[in-house]
Structures are given as structure tokens and as C-alpha cells.
C-alpha positions in Angstrom: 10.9 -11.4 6.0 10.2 -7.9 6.4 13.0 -6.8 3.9 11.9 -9.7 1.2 8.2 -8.2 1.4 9.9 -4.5 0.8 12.1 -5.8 -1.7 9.4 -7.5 -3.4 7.0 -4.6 -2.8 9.3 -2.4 -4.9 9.8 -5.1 -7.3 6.0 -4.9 -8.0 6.1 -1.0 -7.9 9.1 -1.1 -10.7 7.1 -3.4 -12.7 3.6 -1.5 -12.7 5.8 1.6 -13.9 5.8 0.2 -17.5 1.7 0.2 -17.6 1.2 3.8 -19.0 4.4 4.3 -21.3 3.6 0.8 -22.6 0.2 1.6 -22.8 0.8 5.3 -24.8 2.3 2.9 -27.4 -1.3 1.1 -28.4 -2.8 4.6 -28.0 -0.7 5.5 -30.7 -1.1 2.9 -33.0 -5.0 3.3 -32.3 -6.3 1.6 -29.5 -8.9 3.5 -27.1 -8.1 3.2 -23.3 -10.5 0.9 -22.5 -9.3 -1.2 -25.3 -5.9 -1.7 -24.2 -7.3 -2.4 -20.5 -9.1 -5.4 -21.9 -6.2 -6.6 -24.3 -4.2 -6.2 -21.1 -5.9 -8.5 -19.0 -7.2 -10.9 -21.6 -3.5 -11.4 -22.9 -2.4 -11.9 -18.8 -5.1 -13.4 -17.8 -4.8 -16.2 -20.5 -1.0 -16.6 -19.8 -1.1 -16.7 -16.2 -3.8 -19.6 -16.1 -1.9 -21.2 -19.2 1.0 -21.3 -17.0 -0.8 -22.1 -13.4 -2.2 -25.5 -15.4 0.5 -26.9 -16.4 2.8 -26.0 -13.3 0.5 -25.3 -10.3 -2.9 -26.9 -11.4 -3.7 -26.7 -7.4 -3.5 -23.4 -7.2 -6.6 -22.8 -9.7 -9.2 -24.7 -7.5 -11.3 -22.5 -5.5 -13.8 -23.8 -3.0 -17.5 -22.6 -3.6 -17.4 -20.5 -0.8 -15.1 -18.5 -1.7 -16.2 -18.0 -5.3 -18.6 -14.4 -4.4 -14.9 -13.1 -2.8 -13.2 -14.0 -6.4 -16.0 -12.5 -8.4 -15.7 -8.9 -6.1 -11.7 -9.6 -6.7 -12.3 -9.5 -9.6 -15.1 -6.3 -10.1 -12.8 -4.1 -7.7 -9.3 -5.4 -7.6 -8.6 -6.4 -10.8 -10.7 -4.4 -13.3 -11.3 -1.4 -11.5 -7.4 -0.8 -10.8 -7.0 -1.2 -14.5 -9.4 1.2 -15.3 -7.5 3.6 -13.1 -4.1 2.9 -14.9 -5.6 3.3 -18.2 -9.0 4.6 -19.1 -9.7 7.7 -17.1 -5.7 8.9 -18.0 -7.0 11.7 -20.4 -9.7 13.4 -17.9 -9.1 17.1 -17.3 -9.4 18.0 -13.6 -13.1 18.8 -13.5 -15.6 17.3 -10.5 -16.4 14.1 -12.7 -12.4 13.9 -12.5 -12.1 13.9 -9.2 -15.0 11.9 -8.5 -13.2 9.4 -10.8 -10.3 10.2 -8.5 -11.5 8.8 -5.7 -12.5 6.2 -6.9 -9.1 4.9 -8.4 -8.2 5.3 -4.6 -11.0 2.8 -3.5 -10.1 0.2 -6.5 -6.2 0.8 -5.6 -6.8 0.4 -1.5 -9.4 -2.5 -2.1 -7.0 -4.5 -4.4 -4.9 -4.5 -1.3 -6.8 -4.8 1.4 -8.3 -8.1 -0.2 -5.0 -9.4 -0.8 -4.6 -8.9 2.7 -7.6 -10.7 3.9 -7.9 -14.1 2.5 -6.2 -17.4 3.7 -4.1 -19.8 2.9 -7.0 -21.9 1.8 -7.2 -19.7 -1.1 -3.9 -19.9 -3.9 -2.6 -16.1 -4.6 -1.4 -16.8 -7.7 -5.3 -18.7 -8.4 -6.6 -15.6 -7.2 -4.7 -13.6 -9.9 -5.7 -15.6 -12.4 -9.5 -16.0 -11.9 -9.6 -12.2 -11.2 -8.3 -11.4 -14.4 -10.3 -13.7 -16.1 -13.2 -11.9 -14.7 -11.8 -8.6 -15.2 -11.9 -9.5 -18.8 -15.5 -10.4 -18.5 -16.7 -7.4 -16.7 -14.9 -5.2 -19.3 -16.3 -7.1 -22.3 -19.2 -5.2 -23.0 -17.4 -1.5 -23.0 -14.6 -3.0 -24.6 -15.8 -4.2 -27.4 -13.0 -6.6 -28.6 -14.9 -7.9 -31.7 -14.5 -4.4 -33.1 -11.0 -4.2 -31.7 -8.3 -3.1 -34.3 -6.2 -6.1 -34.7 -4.0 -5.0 -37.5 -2.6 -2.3 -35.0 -0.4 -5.1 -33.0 1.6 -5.5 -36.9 2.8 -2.2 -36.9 5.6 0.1 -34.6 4.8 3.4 -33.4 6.2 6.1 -31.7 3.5 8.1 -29.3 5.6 11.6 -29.7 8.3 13.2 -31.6 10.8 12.3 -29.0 9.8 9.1 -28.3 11.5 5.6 -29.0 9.8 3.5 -31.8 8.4 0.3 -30.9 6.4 -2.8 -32.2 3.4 -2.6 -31.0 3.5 -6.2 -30.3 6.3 -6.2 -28.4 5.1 -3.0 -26.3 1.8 -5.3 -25.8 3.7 -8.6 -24.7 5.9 -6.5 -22.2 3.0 -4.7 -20.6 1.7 -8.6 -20.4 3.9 -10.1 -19.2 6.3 -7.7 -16.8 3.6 -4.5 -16.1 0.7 -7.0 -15.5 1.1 -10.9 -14.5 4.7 -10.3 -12.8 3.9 -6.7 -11.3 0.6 -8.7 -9.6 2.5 -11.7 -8.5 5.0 -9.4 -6.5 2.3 -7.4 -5.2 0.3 -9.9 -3.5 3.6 -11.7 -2.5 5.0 -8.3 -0.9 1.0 -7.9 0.9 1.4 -11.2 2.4 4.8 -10.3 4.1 3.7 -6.7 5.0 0.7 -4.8 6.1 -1.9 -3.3 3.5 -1.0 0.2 4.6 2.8 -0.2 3.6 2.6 -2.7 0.5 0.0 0.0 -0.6 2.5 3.0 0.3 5.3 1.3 -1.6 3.7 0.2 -4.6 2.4 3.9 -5.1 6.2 4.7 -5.8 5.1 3.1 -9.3 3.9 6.6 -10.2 7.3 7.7 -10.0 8.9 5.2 -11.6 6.5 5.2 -14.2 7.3 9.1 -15.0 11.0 7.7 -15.0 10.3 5.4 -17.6 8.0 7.4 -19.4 10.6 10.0 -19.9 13.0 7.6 -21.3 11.2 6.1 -23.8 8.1 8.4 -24.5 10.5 11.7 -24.1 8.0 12.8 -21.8 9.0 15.3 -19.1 8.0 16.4 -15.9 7.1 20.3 -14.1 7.1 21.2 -11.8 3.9 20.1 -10.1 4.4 16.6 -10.9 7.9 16.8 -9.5 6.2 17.7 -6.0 3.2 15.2 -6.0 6.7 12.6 -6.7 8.0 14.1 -3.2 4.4 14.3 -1.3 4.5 10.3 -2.6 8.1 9.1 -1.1 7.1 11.4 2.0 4.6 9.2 2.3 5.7 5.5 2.0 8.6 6.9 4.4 5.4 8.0 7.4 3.6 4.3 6.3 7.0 2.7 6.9 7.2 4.5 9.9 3.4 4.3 11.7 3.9 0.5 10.7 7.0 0.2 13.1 5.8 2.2 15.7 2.5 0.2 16.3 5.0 -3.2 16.6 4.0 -4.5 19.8 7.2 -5.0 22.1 8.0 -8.5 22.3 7.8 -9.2 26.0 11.0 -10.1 28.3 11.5 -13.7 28.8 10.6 -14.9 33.2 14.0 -15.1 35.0 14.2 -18.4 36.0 17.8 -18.2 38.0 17.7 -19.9 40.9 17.5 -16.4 43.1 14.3 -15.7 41.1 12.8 -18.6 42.8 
């Protein structure tokens, strides 16, 4: 089980790599960050729950108790990890930056921590989908979606000189659909097969992957710096990976029951 949670953990990782190249391509055609954050989740949101009640209606019940948890799911986990990806991208590294910083940190280790805490009384994939639904209403009144520019979605764009042209559209359905509403559903799967610490770890490889895919269809490159923080990143999923196995407890040795033991 330990290998399907890894797999699935870099699954996720992979996945959330397409959320600021994708992204860069609504930029472009005219989108502010918090714009595209909102689109984002609306779009998922919609789909997932679309999906969840037609297939899996159960899974979208949630008992009254648990509704305050789904409502801070969806204030920290959901919208605030978005905000991270997207909207604080373009702020120099000034002490309102790193403020914003940590932050990103907190929204990243409480989206999953909280996937690590609740029961099976409560559906992941229900989780999800009310979270982003509230995402989207948190967000609404900084978004501004009646004032959204629709026409950009009807257009392709290329966000630099050596970047691949796009439709906007189809830039938006894949950030829906494989960086957002699959890239969650692996994540919370992988969390629910490993600890917080290592799911965490591992998904954080989604930087790297992200510069990967940024450079192959933005033409973005990377110095030397980033190239290091890439290292100090694997160097640490590698110590999670290894703290996690180090604290397994020993499973203990089974009673000799031969008849000289007796």
C-alpha cells in the first residue's frame, strides 16, 4: 500500500505541475491572478460535483457536524493553496513576500494535514468537491467574475516569444480537469495511504516538475538558483521518506509455542 500511496503521491505531484504554465496562458490572454484562481475552481468545482451526482451521489452527503470542518477545508485547503499557486506568483522578494511566504506554507501543510485527519465517515472525493465549491465562494468578492473577461477563453496565446501557442480554452479545461480535480483526487488518495509529512514532501516535487513543464511549453528556463532550491526540494522528500521509516515501530516477534517453550 505504501508504494500505491507513493505512486499516487507523485501522480498528484506530476499533475499540480501544469497549474502555473497553464495558468501563464490566461495571464496572457488577460486574466489577473486572482481571476484565473476563481475560474480554476469554479470550472473544477462544478465538474467534480457534476460528476460525484451522477456516479457517487453518497459521497456528497455530509453530516451537520462535520459541516464547520468543510467550511475551514475549504477557507485553508482549498482557496488558500490556490492563492499560493497563482496570485502571489508575481511578488518581488520584499517582507510582505515572505510574509506571504509563509503563509503558502501553512495553506500547503494544512491542506494536508486535514486530509489526514478526517474519517471514513466523511467521502474524500465529497470533501473535494464542497471545498471547492466554497473556495469559489470565499474568492468571489476579490475575484470579481461579473467583470471577468469572457471573450479571452475564444482566443490562443502564447505567454513569451519562445513559448507554444495555445487556446485559451483548452489551456483552461486542462488546468481543470488534470492540474486541479485529478491532481486533488490523487493527493488526498496518496495522504490516506501515507503520512502528512511524506504525501506533503512528495507532492512539493510539483515545483520541479512544474519548471519541467514550464520550460517546454512556456520556453522558460531555469539559473542557477532555482536549479538548487530543485535539489534542496528532492533532498528533502528523500529525509521525509526516510524519518517516516525510521519511526516504523518493529512489528513484534510472534510467542514460541513449541512444545519445549512450554
Amino acid at each position: 500500500m505504501r508504494y500505491a500511496g507513493l505512486a499516487l503521491a507523485f501522480g498528484a505531484s506530476s499533475c499540480f505541475a501544469f497549474s502555473g504554465p497553464m495558468a501563464k496562458y490566461l495571464d496572457a490572454a488577460g486574466l489577473t491572478p486572482i481571476e484565473a484562481v476563481w475560474a480554476r475552481m469554479a470550472g473544477a468545482g462544478l465538474l467534480l460535483v457534476a460528476v460525484l451526482a451522477v456516479v457517487r451521489p453518497g459521497a456528497l452527503r455530509i453530516r451537520r457536524s462535520r459541516v464547520p470542518f468543510v467550511g475551514l477545508y475549504a477557507v485553508v485547503a482549498v482557496a488558500g493553496l490556490g492563492m499560493v499557486a497563482e496570485v502571489w506568483q508575481e511578488i518581488r522578494l520584499d517582507v510582505l513576500g515572505l510574509a506571504l511566504g509563509l503563509l503558502a506554507a501553512a495553506c500547503s501543510a494544512g491542506y494536508f494535514l486535514m486530509n489526514d485527519s478526517f474519517d471514513d465517515d466523511l467521502d474524500p472525493l465529497g470533501l473535494i468537491a464542497w471545498g471547492m465549491a466554497g473556495a469559489v465562494v470565499v474568492l468571489t468578492p476579490f475575484a470579481r467574475p461579473w467583470d471577468l473577461p469572457w471573450e479571452a477563453f475564444t482566443v490562443s496565446v502564447t505567454p513569451s516569444a519562445d513559448g507554444l501557442e495555445l487556446p485559451v480554452a483548452v489551456a483552461y479545461l486542462w488546468m481543470v480537469v488534470v492540474a486541479t480535480v485529478v491532481a486533488y483526487i490523487l493527493g488526498v488518495s496518496a495522504v490516506r495511504r501515507l503520512s502528512a509529512a511524506v504525501g506533503v514532501t512528495v507532492a512539493s516535487l510539483g515545483v520541479i516538475g512544474g519548471a519541467v513543464v514550464a520550460w517546454g511549453l512556456v520556453g522558460e528556463t531555469l539559473g542557477g538558483f532555482q536549479i538548487a532550491g530543485g535539489m534542496i526540494v528532492l533532498s528533502g522528500a528523500l529525509l521525509a521518506q526516510t524519518a517516516t521509516r525510521s519511526r516504523t515501530p518493529p512489528v513484534p516477534p510472534l510467542p514460541d509455542v513449541s512444545p519445549a517453550a512450554r
